[in-house]
Backbone as CSV, one residue per row, in Angstrom:
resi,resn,N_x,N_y,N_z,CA_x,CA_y,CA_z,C_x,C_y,C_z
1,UNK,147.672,-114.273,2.699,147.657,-112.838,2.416,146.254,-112.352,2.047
2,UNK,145.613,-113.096,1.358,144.236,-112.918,0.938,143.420,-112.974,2.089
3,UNK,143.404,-113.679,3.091,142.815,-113.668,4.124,143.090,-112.537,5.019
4,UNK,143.907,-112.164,5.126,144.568,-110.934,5.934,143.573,-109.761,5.516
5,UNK,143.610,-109.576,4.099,142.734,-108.573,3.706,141.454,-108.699,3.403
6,UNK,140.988,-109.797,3.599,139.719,-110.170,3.522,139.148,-109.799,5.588
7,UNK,140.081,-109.831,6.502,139.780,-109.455,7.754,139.926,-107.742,7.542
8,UNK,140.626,-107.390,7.470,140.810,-106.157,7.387,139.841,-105.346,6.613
9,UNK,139.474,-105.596,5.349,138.352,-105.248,4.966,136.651,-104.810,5.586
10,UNK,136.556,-106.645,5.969,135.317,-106.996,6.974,135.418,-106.052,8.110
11,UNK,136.657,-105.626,8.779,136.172,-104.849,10.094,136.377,-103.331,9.509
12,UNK,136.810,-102.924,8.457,136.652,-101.473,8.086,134.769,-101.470,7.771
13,UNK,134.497,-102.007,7.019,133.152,-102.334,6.551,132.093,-101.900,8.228
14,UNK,132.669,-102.991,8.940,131.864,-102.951,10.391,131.864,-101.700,11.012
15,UNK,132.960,-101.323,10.923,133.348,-99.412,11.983,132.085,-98.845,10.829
16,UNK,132.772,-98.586,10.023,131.437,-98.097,9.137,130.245,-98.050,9.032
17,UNK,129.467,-99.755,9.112,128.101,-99.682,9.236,127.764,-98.995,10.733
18,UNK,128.910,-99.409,12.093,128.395,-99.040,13.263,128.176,-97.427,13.184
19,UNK,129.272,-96.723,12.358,129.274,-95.344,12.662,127.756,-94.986,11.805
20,UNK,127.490,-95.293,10.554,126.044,-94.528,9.805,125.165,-95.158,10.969
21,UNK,124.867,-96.742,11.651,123.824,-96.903,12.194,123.714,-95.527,13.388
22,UNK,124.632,-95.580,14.283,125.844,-94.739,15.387,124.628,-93.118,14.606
23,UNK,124.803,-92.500,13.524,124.318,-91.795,13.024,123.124,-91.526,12.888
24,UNK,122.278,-92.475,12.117,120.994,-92.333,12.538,120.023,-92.966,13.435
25,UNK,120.480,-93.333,14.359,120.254,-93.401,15.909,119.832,-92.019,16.243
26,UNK,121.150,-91.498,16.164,121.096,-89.768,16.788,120.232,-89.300,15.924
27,UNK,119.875,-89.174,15.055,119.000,-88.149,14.018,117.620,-88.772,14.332
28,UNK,117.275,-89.701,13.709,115.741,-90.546,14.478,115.663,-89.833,15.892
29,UNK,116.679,-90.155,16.850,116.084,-89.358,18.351,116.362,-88.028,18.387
30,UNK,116.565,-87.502,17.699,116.999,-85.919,17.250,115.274,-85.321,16.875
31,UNK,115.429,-85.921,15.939,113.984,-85.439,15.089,112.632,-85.774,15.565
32,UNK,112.859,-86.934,16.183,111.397,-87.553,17.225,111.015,-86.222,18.027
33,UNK,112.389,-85.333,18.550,111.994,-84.373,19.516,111.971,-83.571,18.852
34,UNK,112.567,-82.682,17.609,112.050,-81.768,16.836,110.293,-82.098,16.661
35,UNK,109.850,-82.992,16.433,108.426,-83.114,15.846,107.721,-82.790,16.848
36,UNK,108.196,-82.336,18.457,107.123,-82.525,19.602,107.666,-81.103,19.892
37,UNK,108.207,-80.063,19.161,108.830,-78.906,19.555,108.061,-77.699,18.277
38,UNK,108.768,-76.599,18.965,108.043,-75.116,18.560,109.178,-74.678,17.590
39,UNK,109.236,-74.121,16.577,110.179,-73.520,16.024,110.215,-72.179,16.349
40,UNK,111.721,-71.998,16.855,112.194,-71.014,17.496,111.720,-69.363,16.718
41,UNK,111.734,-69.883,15.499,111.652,-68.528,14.324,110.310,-67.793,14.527
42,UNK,109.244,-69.181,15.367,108.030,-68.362,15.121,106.931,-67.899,16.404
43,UNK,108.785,-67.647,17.485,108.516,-67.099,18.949,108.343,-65.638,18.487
44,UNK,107.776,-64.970,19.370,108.126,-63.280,19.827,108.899,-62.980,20.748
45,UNK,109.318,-64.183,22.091,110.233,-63.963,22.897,110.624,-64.897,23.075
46,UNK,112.021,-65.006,23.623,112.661,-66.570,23.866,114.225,-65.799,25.006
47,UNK,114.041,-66.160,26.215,115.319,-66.241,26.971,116.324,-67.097,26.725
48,UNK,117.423,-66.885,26.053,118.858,-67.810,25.798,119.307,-68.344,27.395
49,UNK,119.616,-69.548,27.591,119.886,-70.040,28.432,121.598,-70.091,28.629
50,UNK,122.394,-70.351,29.497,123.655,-70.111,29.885,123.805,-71.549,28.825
51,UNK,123.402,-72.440,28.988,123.508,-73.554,27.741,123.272,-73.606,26.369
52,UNK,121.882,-72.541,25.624,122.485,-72.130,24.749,123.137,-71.264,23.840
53,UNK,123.568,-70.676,24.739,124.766,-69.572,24.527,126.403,-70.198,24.450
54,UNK,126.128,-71.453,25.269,127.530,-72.302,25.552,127.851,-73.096,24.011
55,UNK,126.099,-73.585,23.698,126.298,-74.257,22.111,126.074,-72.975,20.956
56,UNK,126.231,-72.141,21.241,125.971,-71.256,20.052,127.397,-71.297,19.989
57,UNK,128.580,-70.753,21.022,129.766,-70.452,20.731,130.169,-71.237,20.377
58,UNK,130.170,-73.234,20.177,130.659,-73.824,19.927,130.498,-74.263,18.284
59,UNK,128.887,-73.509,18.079,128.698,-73.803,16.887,129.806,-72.561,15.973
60,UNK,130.060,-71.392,16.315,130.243,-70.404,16.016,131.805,-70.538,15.958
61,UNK,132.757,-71.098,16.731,134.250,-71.616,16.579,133.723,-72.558,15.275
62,UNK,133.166,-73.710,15.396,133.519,-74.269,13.937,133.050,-73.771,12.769
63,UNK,132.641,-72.586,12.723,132.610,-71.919,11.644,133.778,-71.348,11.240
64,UNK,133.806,-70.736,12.453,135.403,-70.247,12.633,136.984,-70.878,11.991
65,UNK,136.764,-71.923,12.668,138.032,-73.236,12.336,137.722,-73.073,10.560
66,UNK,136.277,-73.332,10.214,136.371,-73.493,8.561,136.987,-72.205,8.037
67,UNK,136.750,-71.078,8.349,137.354,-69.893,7.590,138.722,-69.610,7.652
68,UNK,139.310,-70.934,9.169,140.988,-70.887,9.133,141.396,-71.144,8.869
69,UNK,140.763,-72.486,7.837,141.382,-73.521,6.381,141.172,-74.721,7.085
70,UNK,140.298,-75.053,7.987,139.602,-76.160,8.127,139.072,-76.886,7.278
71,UNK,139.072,-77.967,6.278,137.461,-78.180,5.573,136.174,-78.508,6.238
72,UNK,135.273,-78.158,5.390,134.023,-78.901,6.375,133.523,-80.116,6.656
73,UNK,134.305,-80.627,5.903,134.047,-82.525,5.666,135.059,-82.779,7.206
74,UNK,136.231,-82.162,7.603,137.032,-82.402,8.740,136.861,-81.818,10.219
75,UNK,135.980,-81.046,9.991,135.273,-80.511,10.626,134.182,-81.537,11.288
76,UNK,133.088,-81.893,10.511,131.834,-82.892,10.711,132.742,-84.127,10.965
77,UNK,133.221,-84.547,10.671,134.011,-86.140,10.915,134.031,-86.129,12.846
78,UNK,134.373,-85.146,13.191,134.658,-85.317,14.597,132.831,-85.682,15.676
79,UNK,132.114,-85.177,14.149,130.384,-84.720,14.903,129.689,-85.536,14.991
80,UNK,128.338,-85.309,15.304,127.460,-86.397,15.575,126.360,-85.381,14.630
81,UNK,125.077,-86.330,14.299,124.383,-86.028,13.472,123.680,-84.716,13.723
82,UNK,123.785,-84.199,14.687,122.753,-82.569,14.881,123.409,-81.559,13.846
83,UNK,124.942,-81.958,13.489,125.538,-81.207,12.478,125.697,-81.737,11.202
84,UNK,125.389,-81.167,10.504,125.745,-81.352,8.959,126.429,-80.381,8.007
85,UNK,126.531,-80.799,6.646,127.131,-80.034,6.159,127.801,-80.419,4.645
86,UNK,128.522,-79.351,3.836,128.970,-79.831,2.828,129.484,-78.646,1.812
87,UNK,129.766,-79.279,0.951,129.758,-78.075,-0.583,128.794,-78.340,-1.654
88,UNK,128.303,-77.329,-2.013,127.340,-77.440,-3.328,128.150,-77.885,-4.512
89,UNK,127.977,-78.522,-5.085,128.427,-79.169,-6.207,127.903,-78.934,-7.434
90,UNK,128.798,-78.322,-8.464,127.954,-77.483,-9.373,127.394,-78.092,-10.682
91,UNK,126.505,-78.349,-11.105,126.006,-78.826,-11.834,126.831,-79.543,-13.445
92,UNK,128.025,-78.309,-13.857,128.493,-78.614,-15.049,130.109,-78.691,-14.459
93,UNK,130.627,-79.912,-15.340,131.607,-80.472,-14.603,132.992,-79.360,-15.163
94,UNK,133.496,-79.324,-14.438,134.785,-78.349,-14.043,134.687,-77.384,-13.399
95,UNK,133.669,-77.358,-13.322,133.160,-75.788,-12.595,133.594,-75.595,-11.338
96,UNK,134.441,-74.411,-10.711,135.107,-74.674,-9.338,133.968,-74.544,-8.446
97,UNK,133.966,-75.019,-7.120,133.014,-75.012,-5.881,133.497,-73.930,-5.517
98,UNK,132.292,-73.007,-5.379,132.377,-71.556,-4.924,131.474,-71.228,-3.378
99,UNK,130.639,-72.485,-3.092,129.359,-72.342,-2.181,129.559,-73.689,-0.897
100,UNK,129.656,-73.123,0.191,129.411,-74.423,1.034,128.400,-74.380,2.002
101,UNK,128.045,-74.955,3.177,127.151,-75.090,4.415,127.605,-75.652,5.680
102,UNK,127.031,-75.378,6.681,127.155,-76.151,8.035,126.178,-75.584,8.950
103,UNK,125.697,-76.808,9.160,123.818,-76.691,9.736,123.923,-77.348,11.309
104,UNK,123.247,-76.394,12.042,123.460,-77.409,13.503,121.645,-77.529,13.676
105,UNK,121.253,-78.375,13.593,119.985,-78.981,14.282,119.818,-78.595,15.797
106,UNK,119.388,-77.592,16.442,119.424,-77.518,18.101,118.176,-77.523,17.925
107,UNK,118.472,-78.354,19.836,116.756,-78.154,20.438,117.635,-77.156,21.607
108,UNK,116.608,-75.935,21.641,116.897,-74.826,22.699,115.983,-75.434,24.284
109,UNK,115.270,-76.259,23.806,114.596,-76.858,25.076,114.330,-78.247,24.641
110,UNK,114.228,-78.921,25.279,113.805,-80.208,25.236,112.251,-80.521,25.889
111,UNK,111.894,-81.259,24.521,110.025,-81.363,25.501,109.757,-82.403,26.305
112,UNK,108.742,-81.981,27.206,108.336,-83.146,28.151,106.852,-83.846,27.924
113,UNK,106.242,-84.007,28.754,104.867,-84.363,28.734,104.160,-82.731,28.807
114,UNK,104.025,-82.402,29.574,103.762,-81.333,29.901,103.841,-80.089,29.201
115,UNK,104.882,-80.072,28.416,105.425,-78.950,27.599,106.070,-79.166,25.859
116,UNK,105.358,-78.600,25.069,106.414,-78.671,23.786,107.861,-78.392,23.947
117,UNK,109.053,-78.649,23.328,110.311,-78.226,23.448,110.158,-77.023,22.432
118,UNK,111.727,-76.454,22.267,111.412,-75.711,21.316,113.010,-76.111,20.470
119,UNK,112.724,-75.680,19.169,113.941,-75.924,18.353,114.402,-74.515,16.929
120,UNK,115.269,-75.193,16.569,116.029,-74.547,15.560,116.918,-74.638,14.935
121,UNK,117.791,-74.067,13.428,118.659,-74.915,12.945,119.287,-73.700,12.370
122,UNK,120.710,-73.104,13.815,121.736,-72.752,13.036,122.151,-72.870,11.663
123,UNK,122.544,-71.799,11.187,123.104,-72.023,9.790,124.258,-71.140,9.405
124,UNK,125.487,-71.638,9.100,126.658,-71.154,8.194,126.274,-71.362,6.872
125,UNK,127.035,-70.548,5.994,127.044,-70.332,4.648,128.132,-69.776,3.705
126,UNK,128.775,-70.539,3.306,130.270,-69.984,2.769,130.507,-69.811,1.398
127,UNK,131.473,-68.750,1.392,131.360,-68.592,0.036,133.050,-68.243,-0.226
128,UNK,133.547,-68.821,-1.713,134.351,-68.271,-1.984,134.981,-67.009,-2.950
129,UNK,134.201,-67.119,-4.021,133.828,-66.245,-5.448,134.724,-66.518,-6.165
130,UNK,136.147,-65.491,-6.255,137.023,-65.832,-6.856,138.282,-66.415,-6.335
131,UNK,137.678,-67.116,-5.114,138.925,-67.182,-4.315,139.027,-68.633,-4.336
132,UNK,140.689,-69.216,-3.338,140.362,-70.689,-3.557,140.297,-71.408,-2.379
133,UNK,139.918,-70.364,-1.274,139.621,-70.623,0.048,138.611,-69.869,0.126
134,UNK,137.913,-70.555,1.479,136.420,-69.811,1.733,136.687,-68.593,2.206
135,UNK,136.481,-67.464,1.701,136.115,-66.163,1.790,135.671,-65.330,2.511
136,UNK,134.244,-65.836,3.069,133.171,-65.356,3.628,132.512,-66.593,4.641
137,UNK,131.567,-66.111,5.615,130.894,-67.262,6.371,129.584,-65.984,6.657
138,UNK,128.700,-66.869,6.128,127.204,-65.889,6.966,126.025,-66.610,7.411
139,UNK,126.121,-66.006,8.722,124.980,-66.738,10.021,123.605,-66.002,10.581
140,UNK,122.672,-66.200,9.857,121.412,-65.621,9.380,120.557,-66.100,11.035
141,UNK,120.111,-64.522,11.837,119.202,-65.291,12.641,118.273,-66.459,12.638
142,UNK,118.368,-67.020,13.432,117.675,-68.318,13.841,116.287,-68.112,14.589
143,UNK,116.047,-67.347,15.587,114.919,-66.458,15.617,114.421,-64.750,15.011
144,UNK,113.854,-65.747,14.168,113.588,-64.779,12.694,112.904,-63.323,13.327
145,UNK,111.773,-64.000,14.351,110.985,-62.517,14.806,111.662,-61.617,15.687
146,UNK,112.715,-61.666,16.528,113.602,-61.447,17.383,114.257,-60.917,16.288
147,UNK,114.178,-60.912,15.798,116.377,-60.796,14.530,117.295,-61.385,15.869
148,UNK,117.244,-62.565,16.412,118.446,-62.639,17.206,119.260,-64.205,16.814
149,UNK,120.412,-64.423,17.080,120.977,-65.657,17.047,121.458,-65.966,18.708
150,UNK,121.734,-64.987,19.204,122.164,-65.770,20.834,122.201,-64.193,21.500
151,UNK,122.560,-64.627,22.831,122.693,-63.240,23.744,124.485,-63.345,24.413
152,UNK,125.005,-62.283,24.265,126.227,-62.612,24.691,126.735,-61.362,25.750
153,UNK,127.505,-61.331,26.690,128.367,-60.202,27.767,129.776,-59.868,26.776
154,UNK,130.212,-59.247,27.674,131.975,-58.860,27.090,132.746,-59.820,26.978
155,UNK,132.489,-60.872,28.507,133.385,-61.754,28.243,132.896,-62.864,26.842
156,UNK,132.044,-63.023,26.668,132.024,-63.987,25.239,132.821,-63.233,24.219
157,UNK,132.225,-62.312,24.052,133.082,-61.737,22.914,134.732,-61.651,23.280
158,UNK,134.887,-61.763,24.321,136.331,-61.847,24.890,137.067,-63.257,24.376
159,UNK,136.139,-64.404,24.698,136.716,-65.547,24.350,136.879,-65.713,23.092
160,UNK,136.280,-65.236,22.057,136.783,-65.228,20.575,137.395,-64.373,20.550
161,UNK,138.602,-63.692,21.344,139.428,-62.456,21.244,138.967,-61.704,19.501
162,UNK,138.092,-61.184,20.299,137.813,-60.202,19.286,138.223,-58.799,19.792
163,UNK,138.230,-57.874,18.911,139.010,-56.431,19.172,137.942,-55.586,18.495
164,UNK,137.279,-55.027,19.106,136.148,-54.010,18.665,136.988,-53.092,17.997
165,UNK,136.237,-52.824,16.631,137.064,-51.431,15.355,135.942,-50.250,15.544
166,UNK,134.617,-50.639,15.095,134.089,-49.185,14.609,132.456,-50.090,14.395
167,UNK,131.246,-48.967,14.834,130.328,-49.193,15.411,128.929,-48.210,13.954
168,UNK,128.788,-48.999,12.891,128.322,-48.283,11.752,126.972,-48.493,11.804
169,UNK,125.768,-48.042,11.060,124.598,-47.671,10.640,124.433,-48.544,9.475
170,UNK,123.265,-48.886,9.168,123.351,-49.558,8.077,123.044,-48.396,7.154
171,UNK,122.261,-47.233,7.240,122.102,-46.295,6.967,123.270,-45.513,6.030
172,UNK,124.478,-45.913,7.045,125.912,-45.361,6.208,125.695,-45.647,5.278
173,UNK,125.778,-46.747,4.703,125.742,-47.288,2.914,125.218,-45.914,1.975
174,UNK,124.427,-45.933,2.854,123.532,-44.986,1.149,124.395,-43.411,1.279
175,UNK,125.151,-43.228,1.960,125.360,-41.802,2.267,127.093,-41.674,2.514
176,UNK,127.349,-42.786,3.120,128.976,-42.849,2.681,129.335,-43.760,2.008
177,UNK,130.193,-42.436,1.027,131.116,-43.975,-0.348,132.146,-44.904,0.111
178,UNK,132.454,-44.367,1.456,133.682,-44.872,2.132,133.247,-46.364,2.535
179,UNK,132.299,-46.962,2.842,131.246,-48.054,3.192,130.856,-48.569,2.178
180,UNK,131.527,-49.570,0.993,131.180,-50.176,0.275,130.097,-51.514,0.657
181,UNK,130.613,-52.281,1.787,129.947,-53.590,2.441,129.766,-53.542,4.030
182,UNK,128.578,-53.854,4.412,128.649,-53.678,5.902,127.653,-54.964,5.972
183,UNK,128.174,-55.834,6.790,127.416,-57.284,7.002,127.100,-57.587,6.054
184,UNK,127.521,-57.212,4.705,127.068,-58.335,3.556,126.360,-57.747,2.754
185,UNK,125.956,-56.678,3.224,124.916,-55.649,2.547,125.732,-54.658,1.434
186,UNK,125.598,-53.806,0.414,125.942,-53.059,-0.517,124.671,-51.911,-0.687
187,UNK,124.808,-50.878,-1.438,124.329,-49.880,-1.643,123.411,-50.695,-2.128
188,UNK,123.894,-50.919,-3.605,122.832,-51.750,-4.787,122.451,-52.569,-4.610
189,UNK,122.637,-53.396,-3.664,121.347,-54.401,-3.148,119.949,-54.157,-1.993
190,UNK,120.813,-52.695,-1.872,119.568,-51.869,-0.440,118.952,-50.558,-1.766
191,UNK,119.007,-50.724,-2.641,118.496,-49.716,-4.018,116.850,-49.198,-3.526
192,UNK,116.497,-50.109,-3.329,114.773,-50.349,-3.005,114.635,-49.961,-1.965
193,UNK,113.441,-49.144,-1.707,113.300,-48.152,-0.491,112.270,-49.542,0.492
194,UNK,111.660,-50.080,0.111,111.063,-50.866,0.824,111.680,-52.323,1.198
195,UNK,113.114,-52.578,0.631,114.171,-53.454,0.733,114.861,-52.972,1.989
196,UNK,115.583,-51.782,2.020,115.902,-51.384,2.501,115.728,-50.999,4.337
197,UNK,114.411,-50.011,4.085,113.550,-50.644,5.264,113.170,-51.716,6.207
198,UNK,112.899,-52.649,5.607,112.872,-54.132,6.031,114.207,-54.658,6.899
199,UNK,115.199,-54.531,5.734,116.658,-54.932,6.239,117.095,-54.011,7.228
200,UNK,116.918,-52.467,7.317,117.383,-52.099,8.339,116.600,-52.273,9.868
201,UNK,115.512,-52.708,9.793,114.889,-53.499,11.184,115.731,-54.319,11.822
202,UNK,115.701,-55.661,10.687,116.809,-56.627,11.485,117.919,-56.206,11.620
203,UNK,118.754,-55.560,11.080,120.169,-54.665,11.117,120.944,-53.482,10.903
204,UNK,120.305,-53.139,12.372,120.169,-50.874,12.504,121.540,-50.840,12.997
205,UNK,122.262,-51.394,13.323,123.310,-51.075,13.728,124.396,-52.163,13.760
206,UNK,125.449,-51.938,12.886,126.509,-53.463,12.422,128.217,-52.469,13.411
207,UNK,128.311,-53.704,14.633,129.534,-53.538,15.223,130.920,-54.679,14.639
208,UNK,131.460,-53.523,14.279,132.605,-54.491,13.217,134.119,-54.613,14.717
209,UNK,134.587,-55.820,14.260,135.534,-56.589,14.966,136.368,-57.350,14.445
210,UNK,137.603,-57.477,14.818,138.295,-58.091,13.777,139.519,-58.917,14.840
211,UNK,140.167,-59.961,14.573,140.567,-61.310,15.215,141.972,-61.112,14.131
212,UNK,142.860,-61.454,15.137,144.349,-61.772,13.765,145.124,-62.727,14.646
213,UNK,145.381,-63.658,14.200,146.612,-64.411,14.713,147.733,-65.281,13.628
214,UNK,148.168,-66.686,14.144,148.968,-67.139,13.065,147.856,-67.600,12.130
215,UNK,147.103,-68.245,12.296,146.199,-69.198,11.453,145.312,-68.143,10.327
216,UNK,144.564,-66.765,10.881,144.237,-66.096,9.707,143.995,-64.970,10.347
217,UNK,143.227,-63.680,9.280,142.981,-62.178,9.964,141.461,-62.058,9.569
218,UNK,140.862,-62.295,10.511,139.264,-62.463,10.698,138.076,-60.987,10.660
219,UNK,137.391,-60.262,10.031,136.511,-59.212,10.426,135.379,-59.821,10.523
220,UNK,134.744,-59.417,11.984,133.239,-59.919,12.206,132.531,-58.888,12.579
221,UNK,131.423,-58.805,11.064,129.876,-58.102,11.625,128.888,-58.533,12.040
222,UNK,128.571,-58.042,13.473,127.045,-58.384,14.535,126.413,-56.953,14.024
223,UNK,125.084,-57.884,13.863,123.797,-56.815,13.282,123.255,-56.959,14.358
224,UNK,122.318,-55.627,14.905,121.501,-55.273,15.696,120.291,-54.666,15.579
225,UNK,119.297,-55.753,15.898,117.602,-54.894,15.390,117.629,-53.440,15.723
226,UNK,116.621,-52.853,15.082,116.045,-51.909,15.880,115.495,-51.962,16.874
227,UNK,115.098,-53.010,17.340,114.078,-53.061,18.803,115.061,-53.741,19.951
228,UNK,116.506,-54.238,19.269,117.647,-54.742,20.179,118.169,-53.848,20.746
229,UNK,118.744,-52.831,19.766,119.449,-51.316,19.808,119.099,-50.759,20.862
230,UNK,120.496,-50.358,21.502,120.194,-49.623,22.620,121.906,-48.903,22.574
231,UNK,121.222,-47.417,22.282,122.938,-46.435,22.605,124.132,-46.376,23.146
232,UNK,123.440,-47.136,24.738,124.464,-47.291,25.530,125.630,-48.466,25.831
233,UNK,124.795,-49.020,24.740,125.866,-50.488,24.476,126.822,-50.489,24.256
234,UNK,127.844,-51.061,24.567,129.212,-51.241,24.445,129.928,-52.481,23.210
235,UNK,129.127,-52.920,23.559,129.241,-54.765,22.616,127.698,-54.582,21.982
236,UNK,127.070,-56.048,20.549,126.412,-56.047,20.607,125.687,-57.307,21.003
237,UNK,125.224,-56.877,22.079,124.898,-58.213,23.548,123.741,-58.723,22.770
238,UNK,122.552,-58.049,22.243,121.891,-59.176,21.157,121.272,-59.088,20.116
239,UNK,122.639,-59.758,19.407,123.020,-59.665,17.805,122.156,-60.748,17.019
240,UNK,122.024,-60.449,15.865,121.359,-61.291,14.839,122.140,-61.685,13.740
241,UNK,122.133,-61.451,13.011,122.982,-61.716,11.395,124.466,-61.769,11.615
242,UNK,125.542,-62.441,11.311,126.903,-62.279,11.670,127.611,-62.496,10.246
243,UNK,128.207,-61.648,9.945,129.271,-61.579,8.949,130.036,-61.977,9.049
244,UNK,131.235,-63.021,8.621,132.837,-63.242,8.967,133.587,-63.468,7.615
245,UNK,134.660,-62.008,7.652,135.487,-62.704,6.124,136.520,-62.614,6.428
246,UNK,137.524,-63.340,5.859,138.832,-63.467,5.888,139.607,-62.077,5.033
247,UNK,140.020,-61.680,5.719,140.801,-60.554,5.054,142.434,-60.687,4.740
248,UNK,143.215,-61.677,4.649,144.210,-61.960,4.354,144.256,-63.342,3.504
249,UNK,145.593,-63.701,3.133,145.313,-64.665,1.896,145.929,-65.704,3.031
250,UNK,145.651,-66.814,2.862,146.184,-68.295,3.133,147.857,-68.799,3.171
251,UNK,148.709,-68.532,4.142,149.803,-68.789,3.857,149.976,-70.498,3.469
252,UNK,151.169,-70.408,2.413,151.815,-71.793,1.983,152.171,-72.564,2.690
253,UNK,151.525,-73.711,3.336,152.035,-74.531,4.819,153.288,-75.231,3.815
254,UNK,154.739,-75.078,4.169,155.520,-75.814,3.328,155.411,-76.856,3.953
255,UNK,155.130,-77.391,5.582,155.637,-78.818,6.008,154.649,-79.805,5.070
256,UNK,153.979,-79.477,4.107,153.307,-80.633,3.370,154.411,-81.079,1.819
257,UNK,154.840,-79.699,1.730,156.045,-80.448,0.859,157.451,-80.551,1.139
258,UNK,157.986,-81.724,0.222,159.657,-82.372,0.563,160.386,-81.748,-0.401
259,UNK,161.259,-81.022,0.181,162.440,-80.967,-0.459,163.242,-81.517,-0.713
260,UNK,163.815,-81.874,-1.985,164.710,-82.953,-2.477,165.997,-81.589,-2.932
261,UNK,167.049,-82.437,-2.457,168.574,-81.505,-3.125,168.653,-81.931,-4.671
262,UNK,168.912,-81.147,-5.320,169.399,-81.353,-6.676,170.281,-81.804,-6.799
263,UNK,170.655,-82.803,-7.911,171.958,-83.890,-7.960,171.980,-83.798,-9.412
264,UNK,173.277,-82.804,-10.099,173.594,-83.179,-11.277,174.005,-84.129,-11.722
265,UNK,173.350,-84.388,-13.078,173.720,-86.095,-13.911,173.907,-85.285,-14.984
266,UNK,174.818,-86.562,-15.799,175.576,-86.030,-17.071,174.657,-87.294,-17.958
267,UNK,173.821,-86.501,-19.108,172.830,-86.880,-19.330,173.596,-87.993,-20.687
268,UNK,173.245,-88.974,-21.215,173.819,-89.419,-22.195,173.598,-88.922,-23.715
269,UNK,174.643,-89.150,-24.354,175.184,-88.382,-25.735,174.090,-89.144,-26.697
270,UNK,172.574,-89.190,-27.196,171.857,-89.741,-27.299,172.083,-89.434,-28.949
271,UNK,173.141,-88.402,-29.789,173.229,-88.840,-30.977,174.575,-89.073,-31.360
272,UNK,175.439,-89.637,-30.297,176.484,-90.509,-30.970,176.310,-91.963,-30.409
């Protein structure tokens, strides 16, 4: 019997070391080519390729999956090292986890002899506050000078069946009370006239959308530069900053608990 688990042990041990070696394999040849590449943030122009537009959406569902009560630890288990991720862990113990992450490492090109590649590193950011599911998810352009994260048609936005609502200003804030939050933004955090300014460059125009099915009821804000912006748009084909919060609460999956029938017992006469 001791031997039994002394095998069983030894080859859990082995999957293990193969999967971290398995791991940083990929990251060593990950990063060898980050070091021979351009960071995307500190282009003025960059054409999205039909490929990475294909990995943006894929990065952009598992954000997704996390805000549908995915965790992110179950999430990454399926990944390979370009993704990472986790929860912040709060310094003083009891304290609930209110903050998480999920980082994709892309190379948008791959370098050759001839040419630097170029790269960048998606980012999710979750939050819960008072809640006991993640809340919120926010995806901060990746090309910083652009304000852009990817370029998308109708049909992308089609494949995340999204349902276009209403097409706002960031401008609204200061002038309608009806507009408490638009992409994340608030009155009192746009207070500052030169705050303000700034932020409405990268995001002159927030197209709100919203997703409902069994799993959850989704609103997503795409921000649009000023120099993206264009009137005649229908969608916003290229968006920067993305908002996603859950607007409904988490239903009770009962198939995790058993119901047992109640069975009266006649308890014993414990003072005679």
């Amino acid at each position: 019997m001791k031997r039994l688990i002394f095998i069983i042990l030894l080859s859990i041990s082995q999957v293990i070391f193969s999967m971290e070696n398995k791991f940083n394999e990929s990251k060593e040849k990950i990063s060898e080519k980050i070091r021979q590449s351009n960071r995307i943030s500190d282009l003025e122009n960059y054409i999205f390729t039909p490929k990475n537009i294909k990995d943006f959406k894929f990065f952009l569902q598992c954000s997704v999956d996390i805000l549908e009560g995915r965790s992110i630890y179950s999430v990454l288990k399926n990944l390979d090292y370009p993704f990472e991720g986790g929860e912040h862990i709060p310094k003083k113990l009891f304290t609930p986890i209110t903050s998480g992450y999920f980082i994709y490492s892309y190379l948008f090109e791959e370098p050759t002899k001839e040419k630097r590649g170029v790269y960048g590193y998606y980012s999710s950011y979750f939050s819960k506050k008072d809640k006991k599911y993640w809340k919120t998810a926010t995806i901060f352009p990746i090309a910083e000078k652009m304000a852009m994260n990817s370029e998308f048609t109708q049909k992308d936005f089609n494949d995340f069946n999204l349902v276009f609502k209403h097409k706002y200003f960031l401008k609204e804030l200061l002038t309608n009370d009806a507009n408490k939050y638009l992409a994340g933004y608030s009155a009192y955090t746009l207070r500052e006239p030169a705050r303000f300014e700034e932020e409405e460059n990268n995001c002159y125009a927030i197209y709100r959308f919203e997703r409902k099915n069994e799993k959850a009821h989704l609103q997503f804000d795409f921000c649009v530069s000023r120099n993206n912006y264009q009137e005649t748009d229908k969608y916003p084909y290229r968006f920067g900053k993305i908002v996603i919060e859950r607007l409904d609460e988490p239903k009770l999956d009962k198939s995790r608990y058993k119901v047992v029938p109640y069975k009266s017992t006649t308890l014993p006469n414990w003072g005679k």
